[in-house]
MDTraj code that builds the backbone (N, CA, C; nanometers):
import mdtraj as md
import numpy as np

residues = "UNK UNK UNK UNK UNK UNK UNK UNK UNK UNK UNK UNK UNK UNK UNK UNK UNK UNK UNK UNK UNK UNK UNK UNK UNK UNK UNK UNK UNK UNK UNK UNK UNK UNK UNK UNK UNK UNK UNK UNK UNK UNK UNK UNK UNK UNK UNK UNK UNK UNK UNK UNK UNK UNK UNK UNK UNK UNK UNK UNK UNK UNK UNK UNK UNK UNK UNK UNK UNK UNK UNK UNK UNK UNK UNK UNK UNK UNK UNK UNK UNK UNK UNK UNK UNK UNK UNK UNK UNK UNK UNK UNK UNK UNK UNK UNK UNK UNK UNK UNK UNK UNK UNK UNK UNK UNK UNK UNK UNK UNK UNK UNK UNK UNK UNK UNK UNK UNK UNK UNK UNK UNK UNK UNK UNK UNK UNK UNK UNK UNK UNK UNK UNK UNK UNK UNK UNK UNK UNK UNK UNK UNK UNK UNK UNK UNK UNK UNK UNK UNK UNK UNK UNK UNK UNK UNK UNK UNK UNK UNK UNK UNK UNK UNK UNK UNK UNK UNK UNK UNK UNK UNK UNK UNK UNK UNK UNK UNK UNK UNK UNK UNK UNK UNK UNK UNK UNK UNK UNK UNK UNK UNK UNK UNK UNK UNK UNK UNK UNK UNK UNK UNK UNK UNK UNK UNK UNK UNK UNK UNK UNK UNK".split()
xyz = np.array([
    [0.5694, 0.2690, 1.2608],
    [0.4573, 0.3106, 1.1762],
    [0.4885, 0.4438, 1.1100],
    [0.4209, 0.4760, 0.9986],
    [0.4949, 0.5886, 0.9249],
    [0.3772, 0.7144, 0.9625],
    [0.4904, 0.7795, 0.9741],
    [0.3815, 0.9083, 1.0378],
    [0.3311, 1.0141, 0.9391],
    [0.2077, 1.0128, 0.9811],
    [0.0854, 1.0398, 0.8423],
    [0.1078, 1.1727, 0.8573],
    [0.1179, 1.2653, 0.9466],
    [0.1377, 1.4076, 0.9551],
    [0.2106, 1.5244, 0.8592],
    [0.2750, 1.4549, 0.7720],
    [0.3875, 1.4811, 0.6807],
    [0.3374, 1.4903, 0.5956],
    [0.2223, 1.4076, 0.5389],
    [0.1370, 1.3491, 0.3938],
    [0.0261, 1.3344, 0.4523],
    [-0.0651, 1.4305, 0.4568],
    [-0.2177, 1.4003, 0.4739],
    [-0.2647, 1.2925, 0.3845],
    [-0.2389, 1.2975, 0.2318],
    [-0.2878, 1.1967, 0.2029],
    [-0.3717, 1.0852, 0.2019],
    [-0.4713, 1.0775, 0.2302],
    [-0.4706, 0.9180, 0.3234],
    [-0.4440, 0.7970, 0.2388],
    [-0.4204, 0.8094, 0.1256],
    [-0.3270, 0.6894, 0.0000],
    [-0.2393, 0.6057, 0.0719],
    [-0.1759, 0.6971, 0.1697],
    [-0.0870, 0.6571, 0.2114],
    [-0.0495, 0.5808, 0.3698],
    [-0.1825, 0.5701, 0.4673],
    [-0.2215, 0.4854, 0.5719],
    [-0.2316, 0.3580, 0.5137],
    [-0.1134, 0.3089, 0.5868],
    [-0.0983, 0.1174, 0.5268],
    [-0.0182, 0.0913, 0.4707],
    [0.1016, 0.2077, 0.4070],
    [0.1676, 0.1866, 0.2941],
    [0.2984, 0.1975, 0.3977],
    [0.3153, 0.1271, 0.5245],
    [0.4506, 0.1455, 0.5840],
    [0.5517, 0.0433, 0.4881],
    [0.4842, -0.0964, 0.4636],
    [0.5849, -0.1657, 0.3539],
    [0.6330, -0.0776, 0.2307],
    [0.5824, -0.0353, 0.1659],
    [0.6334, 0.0136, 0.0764],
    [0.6926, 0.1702, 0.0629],
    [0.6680, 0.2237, 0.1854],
    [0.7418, 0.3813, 0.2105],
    [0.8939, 0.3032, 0.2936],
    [0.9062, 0.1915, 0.3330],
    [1.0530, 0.1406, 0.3962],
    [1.1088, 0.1211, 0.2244],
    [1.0644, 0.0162, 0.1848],
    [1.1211, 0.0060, 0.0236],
    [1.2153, 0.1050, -0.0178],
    [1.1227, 0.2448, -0.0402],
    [1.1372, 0.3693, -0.0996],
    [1.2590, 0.4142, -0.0337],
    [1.2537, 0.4143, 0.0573],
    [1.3657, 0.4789, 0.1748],
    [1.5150, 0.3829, 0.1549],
    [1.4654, 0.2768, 0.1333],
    [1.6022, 0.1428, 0.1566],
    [1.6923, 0.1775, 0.0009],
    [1.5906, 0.2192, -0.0890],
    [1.6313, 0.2551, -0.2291],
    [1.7330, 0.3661, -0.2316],
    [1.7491, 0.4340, -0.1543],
    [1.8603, 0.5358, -0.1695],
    [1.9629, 0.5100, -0.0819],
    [1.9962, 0.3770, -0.0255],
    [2.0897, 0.3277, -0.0092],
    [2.1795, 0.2050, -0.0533],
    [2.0536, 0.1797, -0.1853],
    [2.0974, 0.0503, -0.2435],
    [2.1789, 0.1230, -0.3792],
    [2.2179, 0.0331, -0.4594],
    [2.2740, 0.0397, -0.5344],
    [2.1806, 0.0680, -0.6566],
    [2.1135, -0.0280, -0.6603],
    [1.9475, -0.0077, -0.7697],
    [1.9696, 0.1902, -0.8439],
    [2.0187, 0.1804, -0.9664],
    [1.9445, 0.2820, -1.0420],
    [1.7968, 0.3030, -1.0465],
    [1.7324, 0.2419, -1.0445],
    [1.6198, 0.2625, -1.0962],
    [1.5038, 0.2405, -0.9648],
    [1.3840, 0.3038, -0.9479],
    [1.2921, 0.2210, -0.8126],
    [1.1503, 0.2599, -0.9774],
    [1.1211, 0.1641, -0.9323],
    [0.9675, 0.1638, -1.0439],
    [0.8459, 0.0972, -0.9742],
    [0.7465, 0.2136, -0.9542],
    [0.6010, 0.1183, -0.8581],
    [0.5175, 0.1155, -0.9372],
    [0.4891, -0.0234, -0.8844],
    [0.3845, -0.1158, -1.0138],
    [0.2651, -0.1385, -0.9690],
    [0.1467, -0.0994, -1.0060],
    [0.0055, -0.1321, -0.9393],
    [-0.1183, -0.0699, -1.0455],
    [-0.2372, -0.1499, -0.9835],
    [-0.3596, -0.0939, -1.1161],
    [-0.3640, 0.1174, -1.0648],
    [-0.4615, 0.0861, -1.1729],
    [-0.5082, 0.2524, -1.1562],
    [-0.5515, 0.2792, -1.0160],
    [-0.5528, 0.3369, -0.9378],
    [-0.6645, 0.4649, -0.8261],
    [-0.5798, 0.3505, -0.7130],
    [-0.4823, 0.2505, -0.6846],
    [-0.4234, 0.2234, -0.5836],
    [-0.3294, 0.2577, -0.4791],
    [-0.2666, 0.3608, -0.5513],
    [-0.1967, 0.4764, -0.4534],
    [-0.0722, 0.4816, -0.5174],
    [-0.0252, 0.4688, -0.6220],
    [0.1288, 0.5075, -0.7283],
    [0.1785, 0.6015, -0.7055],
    [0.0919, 0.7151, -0.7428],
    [0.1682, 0.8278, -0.7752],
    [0.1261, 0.9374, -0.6779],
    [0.0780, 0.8991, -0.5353],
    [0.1173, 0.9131, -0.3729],
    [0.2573, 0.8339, -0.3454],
    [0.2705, 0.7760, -0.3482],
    [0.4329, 0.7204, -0.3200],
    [0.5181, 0.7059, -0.3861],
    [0.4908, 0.8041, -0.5456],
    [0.6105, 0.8280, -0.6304],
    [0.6355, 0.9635, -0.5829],
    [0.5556, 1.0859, -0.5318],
    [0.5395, 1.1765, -0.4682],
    [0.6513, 1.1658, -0.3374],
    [0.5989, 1.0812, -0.2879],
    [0.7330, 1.0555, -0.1489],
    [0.8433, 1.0524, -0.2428],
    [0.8795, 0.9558, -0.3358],
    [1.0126, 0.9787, -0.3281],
    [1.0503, 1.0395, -0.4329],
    [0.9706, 1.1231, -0.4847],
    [1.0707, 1.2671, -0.5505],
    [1.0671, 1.3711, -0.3992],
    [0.9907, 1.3432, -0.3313],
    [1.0025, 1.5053, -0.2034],
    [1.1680, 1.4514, -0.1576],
    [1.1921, 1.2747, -0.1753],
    [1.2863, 1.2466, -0.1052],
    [1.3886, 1.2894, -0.1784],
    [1.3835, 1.2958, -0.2513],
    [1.5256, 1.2552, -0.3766],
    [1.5434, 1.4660, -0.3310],
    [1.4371, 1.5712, -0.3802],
    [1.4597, 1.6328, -0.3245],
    [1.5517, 1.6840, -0.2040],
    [1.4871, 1.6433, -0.1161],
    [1.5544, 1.6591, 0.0152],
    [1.6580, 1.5662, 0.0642],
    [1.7062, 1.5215, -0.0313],
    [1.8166, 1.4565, -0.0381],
    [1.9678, 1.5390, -0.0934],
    [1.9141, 1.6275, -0.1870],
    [1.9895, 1.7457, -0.2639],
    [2.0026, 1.7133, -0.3880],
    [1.9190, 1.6006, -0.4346],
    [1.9110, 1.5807, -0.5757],
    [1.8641, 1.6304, -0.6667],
    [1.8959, 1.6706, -0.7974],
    [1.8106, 1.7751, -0.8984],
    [1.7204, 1.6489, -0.9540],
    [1.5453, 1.7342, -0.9542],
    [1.4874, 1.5955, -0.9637],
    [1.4498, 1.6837, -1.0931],
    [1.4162, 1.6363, -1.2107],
    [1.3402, 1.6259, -1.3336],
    [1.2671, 1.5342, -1.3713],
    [1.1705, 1.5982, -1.3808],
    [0.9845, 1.5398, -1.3882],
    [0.8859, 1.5285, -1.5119],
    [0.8070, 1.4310, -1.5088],
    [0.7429, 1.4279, -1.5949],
    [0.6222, 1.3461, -1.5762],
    [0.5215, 1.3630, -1.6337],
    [0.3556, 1.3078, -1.6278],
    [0.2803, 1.3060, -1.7464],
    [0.3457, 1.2374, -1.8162],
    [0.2441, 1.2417, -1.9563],
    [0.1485, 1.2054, -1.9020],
    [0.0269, 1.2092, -2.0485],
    [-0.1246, 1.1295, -2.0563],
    [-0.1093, 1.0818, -2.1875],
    [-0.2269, 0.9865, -2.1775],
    [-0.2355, 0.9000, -2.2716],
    [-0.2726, 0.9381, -2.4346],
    [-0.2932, 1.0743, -2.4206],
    [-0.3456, 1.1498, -2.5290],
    [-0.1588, 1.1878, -2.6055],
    [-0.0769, 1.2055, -2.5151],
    [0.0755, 1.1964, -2.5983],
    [0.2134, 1.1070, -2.6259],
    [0.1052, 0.9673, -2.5929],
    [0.1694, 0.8015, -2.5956],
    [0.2148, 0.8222, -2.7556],
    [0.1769, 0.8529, -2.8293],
    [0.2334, 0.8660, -2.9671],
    [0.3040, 0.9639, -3.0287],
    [0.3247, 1.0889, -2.9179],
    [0.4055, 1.2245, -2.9458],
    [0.5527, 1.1628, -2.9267],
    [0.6858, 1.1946, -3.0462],
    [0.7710, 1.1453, -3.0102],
    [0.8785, 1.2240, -2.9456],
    [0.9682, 1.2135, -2.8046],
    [1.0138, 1.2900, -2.7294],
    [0.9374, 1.3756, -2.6695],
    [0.8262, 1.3486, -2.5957],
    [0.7349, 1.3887, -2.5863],
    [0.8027, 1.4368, -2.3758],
    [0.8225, 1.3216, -2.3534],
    [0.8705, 1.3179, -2.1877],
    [1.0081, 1.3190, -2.1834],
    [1.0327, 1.3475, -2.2946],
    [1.1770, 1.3804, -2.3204],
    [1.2281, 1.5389, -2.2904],
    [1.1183, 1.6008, -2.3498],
    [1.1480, 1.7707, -2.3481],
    [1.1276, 1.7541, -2.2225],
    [1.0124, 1.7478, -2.1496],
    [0.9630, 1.7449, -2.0022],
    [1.0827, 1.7384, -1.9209],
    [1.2027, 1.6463, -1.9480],
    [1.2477, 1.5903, -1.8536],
    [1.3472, 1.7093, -1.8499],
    [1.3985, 1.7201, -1.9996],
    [1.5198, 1.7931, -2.0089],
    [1.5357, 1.9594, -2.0391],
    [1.3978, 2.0133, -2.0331],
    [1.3660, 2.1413, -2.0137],
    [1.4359, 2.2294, -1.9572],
    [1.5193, 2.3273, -2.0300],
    [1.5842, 2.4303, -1.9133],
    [1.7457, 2.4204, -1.9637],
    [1.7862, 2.2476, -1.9569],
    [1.9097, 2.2172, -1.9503],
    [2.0127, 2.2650, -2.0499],
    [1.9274, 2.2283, -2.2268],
    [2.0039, 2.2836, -2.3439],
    [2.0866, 2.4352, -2.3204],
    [1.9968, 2.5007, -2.2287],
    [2.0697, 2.6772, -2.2343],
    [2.1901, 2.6654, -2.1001],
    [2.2268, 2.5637, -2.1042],
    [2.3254, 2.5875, -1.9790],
    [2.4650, 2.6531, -2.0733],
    [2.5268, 2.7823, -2.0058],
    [2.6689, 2.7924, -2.1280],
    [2.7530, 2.7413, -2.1835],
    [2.7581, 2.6390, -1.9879],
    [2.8941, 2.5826, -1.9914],
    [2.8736, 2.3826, -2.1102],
    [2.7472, 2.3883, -2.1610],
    [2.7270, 2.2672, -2.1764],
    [2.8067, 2.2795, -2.3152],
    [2.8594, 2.1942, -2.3715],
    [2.9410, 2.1414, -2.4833],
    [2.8758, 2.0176, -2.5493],
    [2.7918, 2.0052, -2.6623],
    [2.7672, 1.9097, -2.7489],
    [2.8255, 1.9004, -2.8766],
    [2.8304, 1.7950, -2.9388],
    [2.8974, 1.7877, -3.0302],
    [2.8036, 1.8391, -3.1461],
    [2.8369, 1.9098, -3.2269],
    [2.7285, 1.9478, -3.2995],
    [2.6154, 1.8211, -3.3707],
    [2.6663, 1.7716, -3.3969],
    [2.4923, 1.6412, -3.4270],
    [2.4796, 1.5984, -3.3478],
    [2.5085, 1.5767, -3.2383],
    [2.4573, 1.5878, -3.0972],
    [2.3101, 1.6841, -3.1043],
    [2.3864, 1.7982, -3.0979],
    [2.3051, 1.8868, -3.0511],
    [2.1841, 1.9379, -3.1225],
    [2.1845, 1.9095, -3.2739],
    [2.1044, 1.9194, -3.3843],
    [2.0256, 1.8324, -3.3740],
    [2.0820, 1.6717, -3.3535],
    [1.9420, 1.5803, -3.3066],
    [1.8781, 1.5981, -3.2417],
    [1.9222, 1.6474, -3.1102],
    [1.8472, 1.6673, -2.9706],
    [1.7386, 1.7821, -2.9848],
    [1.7947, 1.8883, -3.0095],
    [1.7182, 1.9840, -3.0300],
    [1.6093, 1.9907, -3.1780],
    [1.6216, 1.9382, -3.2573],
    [1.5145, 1.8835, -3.3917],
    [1.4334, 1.7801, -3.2956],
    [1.4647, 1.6774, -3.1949],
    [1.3410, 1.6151, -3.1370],
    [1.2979, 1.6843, -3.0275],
    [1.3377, 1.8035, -2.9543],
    [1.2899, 1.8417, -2.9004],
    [1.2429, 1.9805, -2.9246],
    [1.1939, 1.9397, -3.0935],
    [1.1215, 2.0572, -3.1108],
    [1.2006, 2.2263, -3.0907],
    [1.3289, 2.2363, -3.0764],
    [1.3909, 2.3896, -3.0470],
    [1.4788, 2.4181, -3.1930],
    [1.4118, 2.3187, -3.3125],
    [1.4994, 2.3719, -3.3687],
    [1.4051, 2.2963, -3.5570],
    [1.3946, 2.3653, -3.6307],
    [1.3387, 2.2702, -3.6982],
    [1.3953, 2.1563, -3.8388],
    [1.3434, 2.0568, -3.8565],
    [1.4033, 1.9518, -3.9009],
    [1.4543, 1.9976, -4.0664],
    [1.5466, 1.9038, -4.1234],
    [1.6541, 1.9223, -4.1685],
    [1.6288, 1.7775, -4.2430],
    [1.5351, 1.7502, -4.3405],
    [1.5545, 1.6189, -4.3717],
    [1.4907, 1.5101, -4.3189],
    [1.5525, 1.3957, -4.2798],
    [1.4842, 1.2693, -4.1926],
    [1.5108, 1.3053, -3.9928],
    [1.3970, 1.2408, -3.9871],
    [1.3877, 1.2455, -3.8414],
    [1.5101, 1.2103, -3.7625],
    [1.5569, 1.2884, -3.6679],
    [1.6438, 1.2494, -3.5784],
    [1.7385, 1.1612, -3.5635],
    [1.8398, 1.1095, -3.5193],
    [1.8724, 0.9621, -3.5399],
    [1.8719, 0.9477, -3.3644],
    [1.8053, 0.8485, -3.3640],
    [1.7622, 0.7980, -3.2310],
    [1.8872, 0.7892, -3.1345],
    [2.0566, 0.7055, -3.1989],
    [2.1341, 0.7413, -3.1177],
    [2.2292, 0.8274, -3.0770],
    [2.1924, 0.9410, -3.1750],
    [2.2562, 1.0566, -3.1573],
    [2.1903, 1.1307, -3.0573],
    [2.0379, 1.0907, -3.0586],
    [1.9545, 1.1496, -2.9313],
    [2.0110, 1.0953, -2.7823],
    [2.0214, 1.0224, -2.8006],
    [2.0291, 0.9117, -2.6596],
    [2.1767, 0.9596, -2.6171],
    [2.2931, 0.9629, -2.7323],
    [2.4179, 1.0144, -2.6798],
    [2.3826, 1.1605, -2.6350],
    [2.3212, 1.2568, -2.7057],
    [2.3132, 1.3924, -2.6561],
    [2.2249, 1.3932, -2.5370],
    [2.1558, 1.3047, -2.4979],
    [2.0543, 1.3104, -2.4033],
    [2.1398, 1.2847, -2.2147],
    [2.2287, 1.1530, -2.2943],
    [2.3274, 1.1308, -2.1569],
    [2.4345, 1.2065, -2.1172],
    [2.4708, 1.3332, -2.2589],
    [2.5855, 1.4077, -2.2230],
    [2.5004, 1.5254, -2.1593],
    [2.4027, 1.5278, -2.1615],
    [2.3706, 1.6261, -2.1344],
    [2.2818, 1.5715, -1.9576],
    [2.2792, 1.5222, -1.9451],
    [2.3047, 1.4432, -1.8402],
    [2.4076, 1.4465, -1.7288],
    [2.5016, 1.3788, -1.8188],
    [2.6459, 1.3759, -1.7411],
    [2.6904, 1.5489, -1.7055],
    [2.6344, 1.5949, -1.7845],
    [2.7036, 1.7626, -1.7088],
    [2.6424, 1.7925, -1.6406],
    [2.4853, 1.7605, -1.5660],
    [2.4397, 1.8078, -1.5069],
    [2.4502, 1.7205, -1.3984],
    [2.5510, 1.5770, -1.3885],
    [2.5350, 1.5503, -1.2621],
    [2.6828, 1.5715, -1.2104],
    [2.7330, 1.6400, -1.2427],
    [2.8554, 1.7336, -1.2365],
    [2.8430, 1.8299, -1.1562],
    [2.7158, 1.8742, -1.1467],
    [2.6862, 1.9848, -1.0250],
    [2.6260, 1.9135, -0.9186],
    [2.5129, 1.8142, -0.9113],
    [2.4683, 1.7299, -0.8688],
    [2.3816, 1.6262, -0.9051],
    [2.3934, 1.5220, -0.8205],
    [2.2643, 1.3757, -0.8670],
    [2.1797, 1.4536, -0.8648],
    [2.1376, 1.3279, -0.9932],
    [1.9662, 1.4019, -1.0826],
    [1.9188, 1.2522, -1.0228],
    [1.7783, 1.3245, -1.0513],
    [1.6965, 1.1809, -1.0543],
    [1.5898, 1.2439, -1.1454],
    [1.5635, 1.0603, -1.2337],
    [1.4440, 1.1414, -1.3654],
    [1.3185, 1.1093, -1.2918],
    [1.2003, 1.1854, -1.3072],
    [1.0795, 1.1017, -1.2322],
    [0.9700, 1.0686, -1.3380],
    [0.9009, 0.9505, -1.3296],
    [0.8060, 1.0143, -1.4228],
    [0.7049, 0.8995, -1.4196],
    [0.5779, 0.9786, -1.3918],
    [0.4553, 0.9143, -1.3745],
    [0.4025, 0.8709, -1.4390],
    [0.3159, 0.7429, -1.4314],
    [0.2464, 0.6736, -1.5722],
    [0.3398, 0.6711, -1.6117],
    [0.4213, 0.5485, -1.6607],
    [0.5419, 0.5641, -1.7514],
    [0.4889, 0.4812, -1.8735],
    [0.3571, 0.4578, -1.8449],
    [0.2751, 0.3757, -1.9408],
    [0.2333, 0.4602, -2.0187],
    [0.2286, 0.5723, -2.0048],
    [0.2047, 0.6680, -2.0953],
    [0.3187, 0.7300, -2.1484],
    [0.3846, 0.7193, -2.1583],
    [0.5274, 0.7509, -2.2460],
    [0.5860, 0.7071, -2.3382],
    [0.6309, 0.8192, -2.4686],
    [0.6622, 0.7749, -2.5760],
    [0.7924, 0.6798, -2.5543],
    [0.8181, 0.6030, -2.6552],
    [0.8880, 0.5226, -2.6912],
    [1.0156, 0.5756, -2.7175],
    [1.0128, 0.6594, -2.7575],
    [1.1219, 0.7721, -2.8337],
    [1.2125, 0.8056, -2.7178],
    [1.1377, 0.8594, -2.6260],
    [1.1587, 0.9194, -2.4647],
    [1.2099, 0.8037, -2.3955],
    [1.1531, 0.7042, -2.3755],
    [1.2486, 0.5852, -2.2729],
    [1.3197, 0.5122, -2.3099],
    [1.3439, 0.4732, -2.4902],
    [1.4643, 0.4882, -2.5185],
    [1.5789, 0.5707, -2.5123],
    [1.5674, 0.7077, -2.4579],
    [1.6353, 0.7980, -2.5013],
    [1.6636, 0.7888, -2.3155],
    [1.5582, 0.8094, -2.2664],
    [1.6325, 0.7554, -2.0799],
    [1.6875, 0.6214, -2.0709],
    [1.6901, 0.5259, -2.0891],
    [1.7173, 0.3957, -2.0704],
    [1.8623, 0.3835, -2.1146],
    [1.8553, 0.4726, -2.2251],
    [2.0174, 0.4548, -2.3085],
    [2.1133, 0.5801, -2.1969],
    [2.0667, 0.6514, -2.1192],
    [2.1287, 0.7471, -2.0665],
    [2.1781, 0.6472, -1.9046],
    [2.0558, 0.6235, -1.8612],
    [2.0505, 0.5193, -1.7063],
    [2.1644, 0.3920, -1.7341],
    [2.2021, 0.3259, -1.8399],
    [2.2368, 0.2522, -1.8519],
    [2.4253, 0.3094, -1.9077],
    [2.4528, 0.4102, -1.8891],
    [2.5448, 0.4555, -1.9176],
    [2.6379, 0.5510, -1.7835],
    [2.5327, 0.6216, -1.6808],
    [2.5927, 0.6979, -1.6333],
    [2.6010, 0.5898, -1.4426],
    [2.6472, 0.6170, -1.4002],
    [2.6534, 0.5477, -1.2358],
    [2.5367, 0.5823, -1.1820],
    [2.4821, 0.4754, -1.1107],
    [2.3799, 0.4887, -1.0117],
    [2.3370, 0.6134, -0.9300],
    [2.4808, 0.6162, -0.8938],
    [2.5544, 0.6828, -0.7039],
    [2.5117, 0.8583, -0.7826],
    [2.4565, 0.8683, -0.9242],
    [2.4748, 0.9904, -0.9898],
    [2.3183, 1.0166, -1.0572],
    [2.3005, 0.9545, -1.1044],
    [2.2087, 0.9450, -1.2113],
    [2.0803, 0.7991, -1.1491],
    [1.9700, 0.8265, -1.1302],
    [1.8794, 0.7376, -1.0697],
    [1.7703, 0.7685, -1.1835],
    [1.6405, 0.6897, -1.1262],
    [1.4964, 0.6660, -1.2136],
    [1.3960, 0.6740, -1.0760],
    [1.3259, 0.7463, -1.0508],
    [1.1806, 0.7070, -0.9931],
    [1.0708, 0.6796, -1.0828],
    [1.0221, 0.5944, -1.0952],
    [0.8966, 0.5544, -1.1848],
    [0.7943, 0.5367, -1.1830],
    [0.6724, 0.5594, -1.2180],
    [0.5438, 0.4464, -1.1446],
    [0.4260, 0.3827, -1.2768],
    [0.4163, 0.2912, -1.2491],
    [0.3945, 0.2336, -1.3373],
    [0.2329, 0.1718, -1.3665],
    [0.1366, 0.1902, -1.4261],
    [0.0123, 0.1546, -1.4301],
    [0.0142, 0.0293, -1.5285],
    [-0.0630, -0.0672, -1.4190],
    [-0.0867, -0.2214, -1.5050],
    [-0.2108, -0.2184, -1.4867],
    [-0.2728, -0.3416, -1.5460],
    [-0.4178, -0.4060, -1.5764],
    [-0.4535, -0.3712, -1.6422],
    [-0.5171, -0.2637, -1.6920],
    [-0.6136, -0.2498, -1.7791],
    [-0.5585, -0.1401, -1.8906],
    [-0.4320, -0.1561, -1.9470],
    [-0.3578, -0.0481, -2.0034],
    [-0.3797, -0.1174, -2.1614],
    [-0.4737, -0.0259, -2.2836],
    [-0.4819, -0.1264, -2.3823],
    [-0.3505, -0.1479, -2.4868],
    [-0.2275, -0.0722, -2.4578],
    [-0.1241, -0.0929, -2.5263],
    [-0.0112, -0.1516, -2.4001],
    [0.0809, -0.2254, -2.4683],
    [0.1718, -0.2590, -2.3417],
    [0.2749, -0.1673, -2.3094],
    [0.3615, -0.1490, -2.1800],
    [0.4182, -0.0100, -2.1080],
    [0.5216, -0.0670, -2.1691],
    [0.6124, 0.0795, -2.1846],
    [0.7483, 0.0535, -2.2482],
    [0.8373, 0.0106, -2.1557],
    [0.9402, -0.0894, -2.2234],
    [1.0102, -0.1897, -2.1713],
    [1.1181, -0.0679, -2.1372],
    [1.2017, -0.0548, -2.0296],
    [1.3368, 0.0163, -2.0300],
    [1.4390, -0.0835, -2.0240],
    [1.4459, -0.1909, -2.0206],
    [1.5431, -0.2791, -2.0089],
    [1.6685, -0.2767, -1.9481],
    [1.6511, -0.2432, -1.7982],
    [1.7300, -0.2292, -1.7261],
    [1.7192, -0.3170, -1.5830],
    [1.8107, -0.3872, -1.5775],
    [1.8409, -0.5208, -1.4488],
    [1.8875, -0.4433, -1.3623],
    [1.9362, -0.3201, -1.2908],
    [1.9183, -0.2688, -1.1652],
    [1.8463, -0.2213, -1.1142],
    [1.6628, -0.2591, -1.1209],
    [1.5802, -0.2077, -1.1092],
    [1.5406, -0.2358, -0.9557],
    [1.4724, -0.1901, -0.8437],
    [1.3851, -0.1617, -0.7441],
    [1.2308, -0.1875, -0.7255],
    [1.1929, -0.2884, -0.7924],
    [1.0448, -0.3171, -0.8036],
    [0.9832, -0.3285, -0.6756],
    [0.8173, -0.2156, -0.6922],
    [0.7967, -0.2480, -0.5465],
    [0.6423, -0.2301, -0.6211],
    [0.5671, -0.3406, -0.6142],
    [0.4030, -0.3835, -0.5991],
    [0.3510, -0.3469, -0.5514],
    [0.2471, -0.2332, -0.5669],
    [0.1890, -0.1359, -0.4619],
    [0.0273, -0.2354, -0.4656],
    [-0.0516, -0.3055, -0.3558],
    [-0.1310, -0.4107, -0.4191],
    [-0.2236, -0.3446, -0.2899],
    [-0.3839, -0.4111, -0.3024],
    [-0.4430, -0.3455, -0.1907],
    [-0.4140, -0.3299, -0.0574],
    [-0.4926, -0.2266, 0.0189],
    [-0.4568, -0.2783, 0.1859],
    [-0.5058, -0.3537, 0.2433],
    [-0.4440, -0.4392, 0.3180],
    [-0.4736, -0.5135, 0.4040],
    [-0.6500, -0.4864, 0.4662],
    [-0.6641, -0.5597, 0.5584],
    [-0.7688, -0.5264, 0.6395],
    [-0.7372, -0.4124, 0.7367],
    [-0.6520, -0.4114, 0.8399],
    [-0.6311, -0.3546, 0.9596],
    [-0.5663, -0.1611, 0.8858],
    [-0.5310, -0.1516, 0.7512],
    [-0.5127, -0.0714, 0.7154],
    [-0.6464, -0.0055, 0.6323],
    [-0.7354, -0.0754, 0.5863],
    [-0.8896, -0.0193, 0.5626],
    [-0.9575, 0.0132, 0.6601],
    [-0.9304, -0.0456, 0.7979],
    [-1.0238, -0.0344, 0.8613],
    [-0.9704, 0.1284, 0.9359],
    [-0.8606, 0.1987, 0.9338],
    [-0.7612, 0.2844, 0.9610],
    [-0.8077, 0.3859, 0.8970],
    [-0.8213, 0.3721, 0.7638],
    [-0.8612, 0.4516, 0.6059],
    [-0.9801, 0.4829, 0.6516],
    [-1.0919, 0.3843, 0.6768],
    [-1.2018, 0.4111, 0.7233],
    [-1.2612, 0.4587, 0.8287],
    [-1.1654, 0.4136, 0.9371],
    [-1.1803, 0.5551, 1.0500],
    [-1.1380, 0.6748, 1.0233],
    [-1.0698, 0.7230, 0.9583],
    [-1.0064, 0.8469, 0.9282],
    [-1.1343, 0.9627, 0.8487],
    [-1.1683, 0.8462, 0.8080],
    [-1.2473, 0.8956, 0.6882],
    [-1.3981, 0.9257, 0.7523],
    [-1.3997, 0.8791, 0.8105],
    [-1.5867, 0.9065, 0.8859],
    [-1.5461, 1.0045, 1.0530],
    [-1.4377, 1.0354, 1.0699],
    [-1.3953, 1.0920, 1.1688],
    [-1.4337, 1.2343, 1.1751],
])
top = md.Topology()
chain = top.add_chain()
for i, resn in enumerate(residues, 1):
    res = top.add_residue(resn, chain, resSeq=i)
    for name in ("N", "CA", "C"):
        top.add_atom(name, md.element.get_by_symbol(name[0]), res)
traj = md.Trajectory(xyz[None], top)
């Protein structure tokens, strides 16, 4: 049984299936772990576990949480993710590399037509790849239903380029009642784990806790 002492939480009484998942994921091969469930079911309590994990694992985790108010901002969870990284000295981009990247991420201003999407995505994974040179990253990012298009193309094209064993995805993902559909990342080494109600014997747990 998973011991609640760690995570007051109480999201998280009942969730021993899916905190083993989480755990089995950093020994699988799977780039990617993505949890799928409606709103207020406990997501982003057990996307929480496994960035503390990826953490305490020695992984550089980079984060992100849009809202639905910047589903149409483009590179929006893009800056979020990659914040900090552009000023590294030792980083080397190719110059339109680095002009795309930085014109969508806003550090630099535009020059004509918008960005070219795969000059983003190449500057996005080189800039990537140097940082897992010091160590595995993992990207995190909540509601991914709320994220621009711009942005998970620009991760998807990076995940799909660099090794697992280096470069990972924690995700979580809000279904049912989302009135636009969540962006596709199109990636087949994924970790799907269905976060769906609790059981009985785990409400009734929730509910002692709770009137205690």
């Amino acid at each position: 049984m998973y011991d609640n002492s760690r995570d007051p939480d109480p999201r998280l009484l009942g969730r021993e299936s899916e905190l083993a998942r989480i755990a089995e994921f950093w020994s699988g091969a799977h780039g990617v772990l993505c949890l799928v469930g409606e709103a207020g079911i406990g997501k982003t309590a057990l996307w929480r576990v496994a960035v503390r994990d990826a953490a305490d694992r020695g992984h550089t985790v980079l984060a992100a949480s849009p809202a639905e108010a910047e589903r149409d901002m483009p590179y929006a969870v893009l800056a979020d993710l990659l914040t900090g990284l552009l000023d590294d000295p030792d980083l080397r981009l190719p110059a339109p590399q680095r002009r795309a990247l930085e014109v969508a991420l806003l550090l630099r201003a535009p020059e004509g037509s918008p960005p070219d999407p795969h000059a983003v995505g190449l500057a996005t994974t080189a800039v990537l790849r140097a940082r897992t040179l010091v160590s595995r990253v993992v990207l995190a990012i909540d509601d991914l239903q709320w994220a621009d298009r711009a942005s998970t193309d620009a991760v998807a094209f990076a995940l799909r380029r660099l090794p697992s064993d280096r470069l990972r995805a924690v995700l979580a993902l809000r279904t049912g009642d989302v009135a636009a559909p969540a962006p596709e990342l199109g990636l087949t080494a994924t970790t799907t784990v269905t976060v769906g109600p609790l059981d009985f014997e785990a409400s009734r747990r929730l509910l002692t806790r709770e009137l205690a």
